[in-house]
C-alpha positions in Angstrom: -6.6 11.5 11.7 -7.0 12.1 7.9 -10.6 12.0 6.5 -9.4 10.3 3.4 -7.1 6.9 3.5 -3.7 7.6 2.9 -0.7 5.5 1.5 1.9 5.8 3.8 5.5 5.3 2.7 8.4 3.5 4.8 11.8 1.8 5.4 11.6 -1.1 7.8 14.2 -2.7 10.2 15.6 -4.4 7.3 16.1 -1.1 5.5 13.5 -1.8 2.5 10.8 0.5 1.2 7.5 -0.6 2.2 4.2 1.4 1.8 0.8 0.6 3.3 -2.7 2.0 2.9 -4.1 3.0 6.0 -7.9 3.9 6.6 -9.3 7.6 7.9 -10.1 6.2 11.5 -5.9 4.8 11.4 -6.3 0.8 10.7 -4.0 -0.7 7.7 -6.0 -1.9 4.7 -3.7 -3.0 2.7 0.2 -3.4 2.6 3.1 -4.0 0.3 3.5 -7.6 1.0 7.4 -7.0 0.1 10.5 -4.6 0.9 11.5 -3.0 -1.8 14.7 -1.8 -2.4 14.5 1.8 -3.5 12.0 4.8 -2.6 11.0 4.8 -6.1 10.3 1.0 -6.1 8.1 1.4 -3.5 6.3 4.7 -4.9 6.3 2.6 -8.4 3.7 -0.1 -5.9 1.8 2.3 -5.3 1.1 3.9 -8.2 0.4 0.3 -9.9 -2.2 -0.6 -7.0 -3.8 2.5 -7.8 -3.8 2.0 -11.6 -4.3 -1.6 -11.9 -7.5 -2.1 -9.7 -9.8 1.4 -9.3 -12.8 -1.8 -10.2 -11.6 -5.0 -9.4 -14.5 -7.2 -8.5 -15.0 -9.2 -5.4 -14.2 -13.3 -6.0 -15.8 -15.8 -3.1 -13.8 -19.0 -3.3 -14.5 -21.7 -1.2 
């Protein structure tokens, strides 16, 4: 298993381009929520998840 969490990138039954994040002991963390329909869509994801929330804060809604 890796010792840091790792994106791992995808095509799926449908033949999209799907990436998830998986954790260092192997569960899924996060996902794509969507097919995309290229590699570099999908890489493009990734890259903006990264980017767009390194210190997102933690909302409680009821």
């Amino acid at each position: 298993m890796p010792k840091e969490p790792i994106f791992e990138l995808y095509q799926d039954a449908a033949d999209e381009w799907r990436w998830r994040l998986v954790a260092s002991n192997g569960n899924i963390i996060a996902d794509s929520g969507e097919g995309y329909a290229s590699k570099q869509g999908a890489q493009r994801g990734i890259r903006s998840v990264k980017a767009s929330a390194p210190d997102a804060q933690v909302v409680v809604s009821n």
